[in-house]
Phi, psi and omega in degrees: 000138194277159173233182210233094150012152188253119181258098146011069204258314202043058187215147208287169185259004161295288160354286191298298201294351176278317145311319191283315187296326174289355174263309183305335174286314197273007173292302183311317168255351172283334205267011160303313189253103184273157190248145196284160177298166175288143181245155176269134171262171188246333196259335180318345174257010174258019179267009165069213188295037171233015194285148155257143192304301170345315163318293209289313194247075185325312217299357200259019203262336151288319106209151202271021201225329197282138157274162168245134169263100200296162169291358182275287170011115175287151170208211193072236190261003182267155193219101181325054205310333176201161176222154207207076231233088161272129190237116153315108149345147174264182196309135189222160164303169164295151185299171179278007160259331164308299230277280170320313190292329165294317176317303205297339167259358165294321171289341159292327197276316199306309210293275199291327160310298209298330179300332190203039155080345199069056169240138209246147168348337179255353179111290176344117191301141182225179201304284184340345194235329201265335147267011140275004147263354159307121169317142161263087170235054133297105177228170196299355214249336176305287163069026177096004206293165178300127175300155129351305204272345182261335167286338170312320206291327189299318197273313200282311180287354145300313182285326185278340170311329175303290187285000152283317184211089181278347202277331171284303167341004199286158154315310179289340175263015173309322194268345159268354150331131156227140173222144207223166201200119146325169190255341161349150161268343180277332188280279182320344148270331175272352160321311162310326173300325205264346207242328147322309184305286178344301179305307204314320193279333187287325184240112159262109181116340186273088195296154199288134153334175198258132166348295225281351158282340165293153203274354173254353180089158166314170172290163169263120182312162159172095177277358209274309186303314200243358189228032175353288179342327201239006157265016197245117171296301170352295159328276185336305160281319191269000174269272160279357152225027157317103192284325174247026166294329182258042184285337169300313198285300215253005152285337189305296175319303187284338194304176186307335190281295198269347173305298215286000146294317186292340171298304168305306203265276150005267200287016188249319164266355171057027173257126161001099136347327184256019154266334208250160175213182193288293177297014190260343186282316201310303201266005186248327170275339166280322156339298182294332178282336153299307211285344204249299207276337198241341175224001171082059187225105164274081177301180201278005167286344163293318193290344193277011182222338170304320203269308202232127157077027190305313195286341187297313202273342173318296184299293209295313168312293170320329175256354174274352167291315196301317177300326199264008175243357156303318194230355151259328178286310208269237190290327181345304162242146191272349165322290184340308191287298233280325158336336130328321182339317202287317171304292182307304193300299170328294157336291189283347165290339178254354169284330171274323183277016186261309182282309165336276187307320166304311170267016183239026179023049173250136149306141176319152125318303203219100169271358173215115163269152192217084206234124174262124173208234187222197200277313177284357155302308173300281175337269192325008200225340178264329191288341182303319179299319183137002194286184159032037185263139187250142181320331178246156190257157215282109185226151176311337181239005183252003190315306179274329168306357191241008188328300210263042180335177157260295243280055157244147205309291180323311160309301142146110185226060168271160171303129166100023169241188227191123171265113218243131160277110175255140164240120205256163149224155208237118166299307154298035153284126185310331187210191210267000173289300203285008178269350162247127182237156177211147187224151196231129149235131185273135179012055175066013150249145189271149219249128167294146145342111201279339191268357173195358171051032158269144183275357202201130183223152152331095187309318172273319151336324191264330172309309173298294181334304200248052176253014185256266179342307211274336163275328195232329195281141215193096181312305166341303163265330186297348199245352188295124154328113151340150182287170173295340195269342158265171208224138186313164203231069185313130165249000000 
């Protein structure tokens, strides 16, 4: 019986076996619902961090197992000594408060049926009655968990990553994997997802064995690395449980742009306007970006923003997501990024032991890091580089100054997507600088410098560029609470 390479885990075997038992529970109940092929939506490029990764790379809807080689790629004499992979959990369910806020407008539609036979003003059946009788088969025990359709997501960026850079991807370096997993279950399956694709690319035709029988296991846990956030008091107190950190997000709702949705919608369901509210539009549009994303179905919650104004009502639901990840994730605060450091140090820490053993002619030790986490994971990490920052910050009143942003969610950080570090060593450098190069891909295509917009920098170039970050940000103070007497530091 073939068996599964041994991986570099370091994780205790209570642990694993407890893991192992929750991904076999939760395979049993995500494989009820298999998801259809896909359909296209008009609203699909506004869902923000509810985006399918397809969206963002179309070509993969043809296929989705073949890699794309961006043409940027080092190649030649340059050879790819390590990858460094932070990846978002693939397509998962609504959280159990998406799950309530949707019942509660479902009930509202039921509610305004029963009131009036499930006839719309004209006699007619109309959206309102037809979705209240749209099957609800959302329940609370789903809870964010990975879908079906996000270990697809899992296994297919496995096998093109396998086949973009087979020489890190080999069997013999199979056994040297590292892998670091959010504790989320949805992180920890697809981790799980990811390392099924592998066996898929080493034995093709061979089904992967189940986690808890491979000799290597679940990823190794670590929230301090992926789930930073809930480790920074700083955050915590002035962010996230701050009541007037979104104050931009919940000026947004009542402002004009989402009253005249809520207006719309109100008369399109033939429900009260004072039943209704910004988040209840909010969870009835992510329905349809669930419903799209997890069974390839354009349900009739799409239709409540299709029919009239669609790309219009699109944008604006795209930019109250944009808000709130903007000022909790992004630029808002400077705490978000920095908060990350920790994350960042890391990277680079396994990019300096790669080059040490390269330049000590030692084999690499961990030629692939594989670290699973969330949307929230990513942001914060990019704005510390510097990426997707726009001259102006993202405010409850700019919305059309802000049409044409960097800072959109859905571009990216959709599900399953993923920031890769490549570190080449280059035989035919002229000098011993030019012998480590390092290149960043962003959802498999490769992302310029944010600081000169070259695709490719120099392994010590890049380290100086960022040597504040890599030197001086010290989590321990960035996250200590401020005396009382200072005041946050809002831009």
């Amino acid at each position: 019986m073939l068996r599964a390479p041994r991986c570099l885990l370091r994780i205790s075997v209570a642990p694993a076996a407890a893991l192992a038992a929750a991904l076999l529970s939760s395979f049993a109940r995500c494989s009820l619902l298999e998801p259809r092929d896909p359909v296209a939506s008009s609203l699909s490029p506004y869902f923000g961090t509810k985006t399918r990764y397809e969206d963002v790379n179309p070509g993969l809807l043809s296929g989705p197992e073949a890699p794309w080689r961006d043409p940027e790629l080092l190649e030649g004499t340059c050879t790819p000594v390590q990858l460094v992979a932070l990846i978002r959990h693939g397509t998962r369910y609504p959280t159990a408060k998406q799950i309530r806020k949707l019942k509660q407008l479902h009930g509202l539609l039921q509610a305004r049926g029963s009131r009036e036979g499930g006839a719309g003003s004209t006699g007619s059946r109309d959206l309102g009655a037809a979705l209240a009788d749209w099957p609800l088969w959302y329940a609370d025990w789903m809870d964010g968990q990975l879908v079906e359709k996000g270990r697809q997501d899992m296994r297919q960026l496995a096998l093109r990553l396998a086949s973009l850079f087979p020489a890190l991807f080999s069997l013999e370096n199979y056994g040297r994997l590292r892998l670091i997993t959010s504790s989320k279950h949805r992180c920890v399956d697809s981790g799980a997802a990811f390392l099924q694709g592998l066996w898929q690319h080493y034995y093709p035709g061979l089904p992967p064995p189940d986690v808890a029988d491979m000799e290597c296991g679940p990823p190794r846990v670590n929230d301090k690395l992926m789930r930073f956030f809930d480790h920074c008091e700083k955050f915590l107190t002035e962010v996230e449980r701050n009541a007037t950190a979104l104050y931009h997000v919940e000026a947004f709702k009542t402002g004009p742009e989402m009253q005249n949705i809520l207006k719309k919608v109100s008369a399109t369901l033939e429900v009260p306007v004072n039943d209704l509210n910004a988040d209840l539009i909010q969870v009835a549009f992510f329905t349809c970006s669930f419903d799209l994303a997890i069974k390839g179905i354009k349900s009739p919650w799409c239709d409540v923003f299709d029919i009239d104004d669609a790309k219009k009502k699109g944008e604006v639901l795209e930019y109250l997501n944009d808000l709130k990840q903007y000022w909790k994730r992004g630029y808002g605060y400077t705490i978000n990024s920095r908060s990350s450091c920790t994350l960042f140090q890391d990277i680079f820490q396994h990019l300096d032991k790669a080059v040490e053993q390269k330049q000590r002619s030692q084999p690499v030790s961990s030629p692939v890091i594989l670290q699973f986490g969330h949307a929230e994971t990513l942001l914060p990490l990019l704005s510390l580089m510097g990426y997707f920052k726009d001259k102006e910050p993202l405010t409850a009143y700019n919305y059309k100054e802000q049409m044409h942003r960097k800072f959109r969610s859905g571009h990216i950080v959709p599900y399953a997507s993923n920031l890769i570090f490549v570190l080449y060593y280059c035989e035919n450098a002229k000098t011993p600088k030019e012998q480590f190069r390092v290149q960043m891909l962003l959802n498999e295509k490769v992302l310029p410098l944010a600081y000169s917009q070259e695709t490719v920098s120099f392994y010590d170039d890049l380290k100086n560029h960022y040597k504040d970050i890599l030197q001086s940000c010290q989590t321990s103070e960035e996250c200590e609470l401020a005396k009382a007497n200072s005041t946050s530091d809002e831009l």
